[in-house]
FIVOBA-639719 format. One record per residue: residue number from 1; z, y, x of N, C-alpha, C in turn; residue in one letter. Coordinates in steps of 0.1 Angstrom, whole numbers. Layout:
N
> NUM;Z;Y;X;Z;Y;X;Z;Y;X;A $
...
//
This chain:
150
> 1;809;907;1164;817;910;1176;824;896;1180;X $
> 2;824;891;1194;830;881;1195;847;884;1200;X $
> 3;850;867;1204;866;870;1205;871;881;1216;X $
> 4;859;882;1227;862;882;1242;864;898;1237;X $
> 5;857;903;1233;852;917;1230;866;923;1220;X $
> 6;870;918;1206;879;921;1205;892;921;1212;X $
> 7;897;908;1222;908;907;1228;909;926;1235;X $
> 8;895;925;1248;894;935;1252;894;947;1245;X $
> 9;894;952;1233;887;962;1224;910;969;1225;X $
> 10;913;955;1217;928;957;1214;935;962;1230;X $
> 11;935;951;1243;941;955;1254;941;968;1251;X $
> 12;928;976;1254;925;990;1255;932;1002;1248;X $
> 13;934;996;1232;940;1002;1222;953;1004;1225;X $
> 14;959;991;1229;971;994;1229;977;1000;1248;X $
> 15;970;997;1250;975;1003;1267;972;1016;1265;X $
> 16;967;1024;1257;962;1037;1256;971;1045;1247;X $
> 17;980;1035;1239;990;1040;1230;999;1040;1238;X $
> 18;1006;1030;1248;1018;1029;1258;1017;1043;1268;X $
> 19;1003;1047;1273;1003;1058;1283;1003;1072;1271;X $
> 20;1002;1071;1262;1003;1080;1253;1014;1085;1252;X $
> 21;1020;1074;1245;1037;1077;1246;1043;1077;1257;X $
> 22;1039;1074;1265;1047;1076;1281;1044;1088;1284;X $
> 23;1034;1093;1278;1030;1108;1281;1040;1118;1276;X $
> 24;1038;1120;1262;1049;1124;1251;1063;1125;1254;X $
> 25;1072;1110;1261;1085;1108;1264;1087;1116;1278;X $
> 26;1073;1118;1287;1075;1124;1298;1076;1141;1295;X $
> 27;1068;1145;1288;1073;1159;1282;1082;1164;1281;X $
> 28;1089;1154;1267;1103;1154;1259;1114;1156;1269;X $
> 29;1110;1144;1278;1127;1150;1290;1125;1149;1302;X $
> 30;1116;1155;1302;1106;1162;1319;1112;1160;1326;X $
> 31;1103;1147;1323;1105;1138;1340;1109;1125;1337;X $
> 32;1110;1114;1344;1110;1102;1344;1119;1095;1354;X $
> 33;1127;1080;1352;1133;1082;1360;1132;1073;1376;X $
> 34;1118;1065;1374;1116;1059;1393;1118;1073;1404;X $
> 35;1113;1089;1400;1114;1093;1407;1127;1104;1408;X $
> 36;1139;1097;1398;1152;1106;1394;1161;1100;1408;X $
> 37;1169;1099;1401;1184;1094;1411;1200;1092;1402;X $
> 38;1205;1089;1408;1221;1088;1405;1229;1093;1409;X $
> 39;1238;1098;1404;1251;1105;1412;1267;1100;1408;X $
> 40;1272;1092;1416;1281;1089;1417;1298;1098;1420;X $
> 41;1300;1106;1407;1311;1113;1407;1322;1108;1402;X $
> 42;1337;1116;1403;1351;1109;1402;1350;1104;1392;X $
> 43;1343;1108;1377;1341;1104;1367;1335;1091;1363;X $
> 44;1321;1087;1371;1315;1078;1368;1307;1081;1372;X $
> 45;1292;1074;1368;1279;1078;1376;1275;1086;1361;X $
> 46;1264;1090;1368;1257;1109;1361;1241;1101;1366;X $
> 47;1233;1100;1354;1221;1101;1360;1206;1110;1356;X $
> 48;1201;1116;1364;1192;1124;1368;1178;1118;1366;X $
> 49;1168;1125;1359;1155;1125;1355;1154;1135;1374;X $
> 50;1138;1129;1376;1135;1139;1384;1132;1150;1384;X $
> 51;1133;1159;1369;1133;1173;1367;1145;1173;1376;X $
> 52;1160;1168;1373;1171;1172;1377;1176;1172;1363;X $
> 53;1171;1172;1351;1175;1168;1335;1187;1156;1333;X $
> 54;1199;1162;1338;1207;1147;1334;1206;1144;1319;X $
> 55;1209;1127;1322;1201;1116;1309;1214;1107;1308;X $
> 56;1218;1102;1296;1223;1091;1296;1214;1076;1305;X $
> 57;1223;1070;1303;1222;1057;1317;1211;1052;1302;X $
> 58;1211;1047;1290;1199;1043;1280;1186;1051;1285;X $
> 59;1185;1065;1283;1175;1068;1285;1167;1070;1300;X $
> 60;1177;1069;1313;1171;1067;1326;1168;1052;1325;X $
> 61;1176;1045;1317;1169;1027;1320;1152;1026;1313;X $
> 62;1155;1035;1304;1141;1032;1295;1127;1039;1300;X $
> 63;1132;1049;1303;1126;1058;1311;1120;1051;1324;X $
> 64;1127;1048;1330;1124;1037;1343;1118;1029;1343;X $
> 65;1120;1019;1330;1111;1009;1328;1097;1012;1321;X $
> 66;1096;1022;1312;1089;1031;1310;1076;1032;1318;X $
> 67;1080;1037;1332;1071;1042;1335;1068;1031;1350;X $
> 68;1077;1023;1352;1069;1006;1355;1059;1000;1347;X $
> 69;1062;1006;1335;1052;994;1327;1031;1003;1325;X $
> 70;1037;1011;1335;1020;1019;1334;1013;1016;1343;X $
> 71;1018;1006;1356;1009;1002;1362;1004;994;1357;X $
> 72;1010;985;1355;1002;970;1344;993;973;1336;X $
> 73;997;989;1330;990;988;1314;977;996;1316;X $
> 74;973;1001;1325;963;1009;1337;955;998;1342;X $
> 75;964;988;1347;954;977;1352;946;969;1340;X $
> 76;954;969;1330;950;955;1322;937;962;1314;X $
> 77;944;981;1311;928;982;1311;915;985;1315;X $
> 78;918;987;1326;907;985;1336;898;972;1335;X $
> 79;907;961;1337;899;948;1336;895;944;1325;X $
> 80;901;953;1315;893;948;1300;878;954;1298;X $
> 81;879;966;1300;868;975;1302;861;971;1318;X $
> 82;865;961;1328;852;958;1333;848;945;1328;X $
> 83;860;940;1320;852;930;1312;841;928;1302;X $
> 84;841;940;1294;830;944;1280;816;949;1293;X $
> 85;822;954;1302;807;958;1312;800;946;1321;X $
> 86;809;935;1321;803;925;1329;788;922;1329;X $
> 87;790;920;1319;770;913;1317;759;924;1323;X $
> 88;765;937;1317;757;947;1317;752;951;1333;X $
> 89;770;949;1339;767;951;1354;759;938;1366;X $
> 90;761;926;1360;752;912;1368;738;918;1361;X $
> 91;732;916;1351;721;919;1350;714;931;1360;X $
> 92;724;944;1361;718;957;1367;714;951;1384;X $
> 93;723;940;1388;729;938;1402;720;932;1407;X $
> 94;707;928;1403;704;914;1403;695;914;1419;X $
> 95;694;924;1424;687;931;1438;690;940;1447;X $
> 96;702;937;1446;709;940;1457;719;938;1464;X $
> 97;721;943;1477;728;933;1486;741;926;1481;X $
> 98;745;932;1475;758;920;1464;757;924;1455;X $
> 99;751;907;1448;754;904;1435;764;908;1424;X $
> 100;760;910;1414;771;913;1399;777;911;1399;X $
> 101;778;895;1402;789;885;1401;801;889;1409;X $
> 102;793;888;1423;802;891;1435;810;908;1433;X $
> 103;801;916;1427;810;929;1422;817;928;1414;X $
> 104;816;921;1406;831;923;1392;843;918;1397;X $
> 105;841;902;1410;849;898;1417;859;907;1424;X $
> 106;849;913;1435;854;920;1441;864;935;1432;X $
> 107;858;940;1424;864;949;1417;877;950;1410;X $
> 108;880;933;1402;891;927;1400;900;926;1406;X $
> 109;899;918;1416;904;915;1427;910;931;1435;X $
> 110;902;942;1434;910;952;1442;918;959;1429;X $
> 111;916;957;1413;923;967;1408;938;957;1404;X $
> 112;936;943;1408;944;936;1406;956;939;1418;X $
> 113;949;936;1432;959;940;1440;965;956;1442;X $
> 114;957;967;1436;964;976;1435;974;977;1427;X $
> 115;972;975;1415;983;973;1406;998;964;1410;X $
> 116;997;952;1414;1008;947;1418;1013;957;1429;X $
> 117;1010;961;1439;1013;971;1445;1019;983;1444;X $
> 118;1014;988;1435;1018;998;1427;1030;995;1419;X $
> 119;1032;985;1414;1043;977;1403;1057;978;1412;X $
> 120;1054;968;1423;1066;964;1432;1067;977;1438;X $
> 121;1058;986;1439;1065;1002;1451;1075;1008;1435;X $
> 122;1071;1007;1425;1080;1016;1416;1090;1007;1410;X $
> 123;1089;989;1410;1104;985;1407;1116;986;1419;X $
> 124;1107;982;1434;1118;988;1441;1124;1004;1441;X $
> 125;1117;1010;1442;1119;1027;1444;1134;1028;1426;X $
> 126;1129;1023;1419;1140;1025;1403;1148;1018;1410;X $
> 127;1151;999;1414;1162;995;1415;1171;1002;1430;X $
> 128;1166;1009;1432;1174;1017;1445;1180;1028;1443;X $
> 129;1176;1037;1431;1179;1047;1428;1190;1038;1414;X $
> 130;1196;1028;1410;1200;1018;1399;1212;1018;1411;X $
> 131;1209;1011;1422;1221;1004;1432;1229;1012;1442;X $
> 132;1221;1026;1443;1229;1029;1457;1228;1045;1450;X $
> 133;1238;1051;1442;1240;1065;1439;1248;1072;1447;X $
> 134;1238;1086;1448;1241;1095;1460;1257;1104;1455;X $
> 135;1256;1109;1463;1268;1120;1463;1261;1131;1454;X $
> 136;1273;1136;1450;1270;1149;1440;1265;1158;1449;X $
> 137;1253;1166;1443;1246;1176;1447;1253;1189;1448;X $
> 138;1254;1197;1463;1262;1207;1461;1253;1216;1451;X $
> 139;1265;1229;1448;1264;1239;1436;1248;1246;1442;X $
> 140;1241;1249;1436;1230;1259;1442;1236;1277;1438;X $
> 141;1235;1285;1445;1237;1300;1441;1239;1301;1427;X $
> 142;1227;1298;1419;1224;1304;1408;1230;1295;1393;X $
> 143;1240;1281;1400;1249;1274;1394;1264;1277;1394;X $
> 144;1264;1287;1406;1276;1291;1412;1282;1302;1401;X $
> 145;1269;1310;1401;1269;1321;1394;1275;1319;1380;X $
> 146;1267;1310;1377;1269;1307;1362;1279;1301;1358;X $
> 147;1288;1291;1367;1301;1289;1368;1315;1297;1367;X $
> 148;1311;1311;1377;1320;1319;1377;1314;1331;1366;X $
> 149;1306;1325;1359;1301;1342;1345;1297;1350;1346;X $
> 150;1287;1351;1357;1279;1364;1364;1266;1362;1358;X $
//
């Protein structure tokens, strides 16, 4: 096995263990926090998983960053895994209107710009929900209830 093949062999391994555990941590406290929020009460800020699961500010940061770090780790294996297929795919390509070469290019090239894309939409969407915490959420009925012992 050469180097190229193991570099790619490991990317895969371990980007597969990061979405694993991101899986697992998403269970554990249902929900994550690019798509939680902040609440800014007399006390201090209060922060919210987007279950609505309040979390300490450690676990919405980690959480947040958490699940920033799965578009990278999505991408990198993509391109590892179209890297072990390269050869396989220029050889198949060799007749038709674009070339192998020109395909793996092109294919990079889009899962590359998706991913940055995808990266910058979810570190801005976390640092907005980080910088600008909402107002406390009024009581729902069934909070009310449970406040006053019913």
């Amino acid at each position: 096995m050469d180097r190229r093949t193991r570099v790619c062999i490991w990317i895969i391994m371990i980007g597969l263990v990061n979405f694993l555990a991101y899986v697992v941590l998403y269970w554990f406290f249902w929900g994550e926090a690019v798509n939680g929020h902040v609440e800014a009460r007399g006390e201090g800020l209060h922060y919210f998983l987007q279950s609505g699961q309040e979390v300490s500010r450690a676990v919405f940061l980690y959480s947040g960053v958490h699940s920033i770090s799965i578009a990278p780790t999505v991408g990198a294996i993509m391109l590892a895994m179209l890297t072990l297929a390269k050869d396989r795919v220029i050889s198949s390509m060799r007749r038709t209107i674009v070339r192998g070469r020109t395909m793996i290019t092109i294919l990079a090239t889009a899962i590359t710009m998706i991913v940055v894309v995808w990266t910058v939409w979810f570190i801005l969407q976390f640092s907005k929900n980080l910088t600008t915490p909402a107002a406390p959420s009024p009581p729902t009925p069934a909070s009310r209830a449970a406040m006053l012992g019913r």
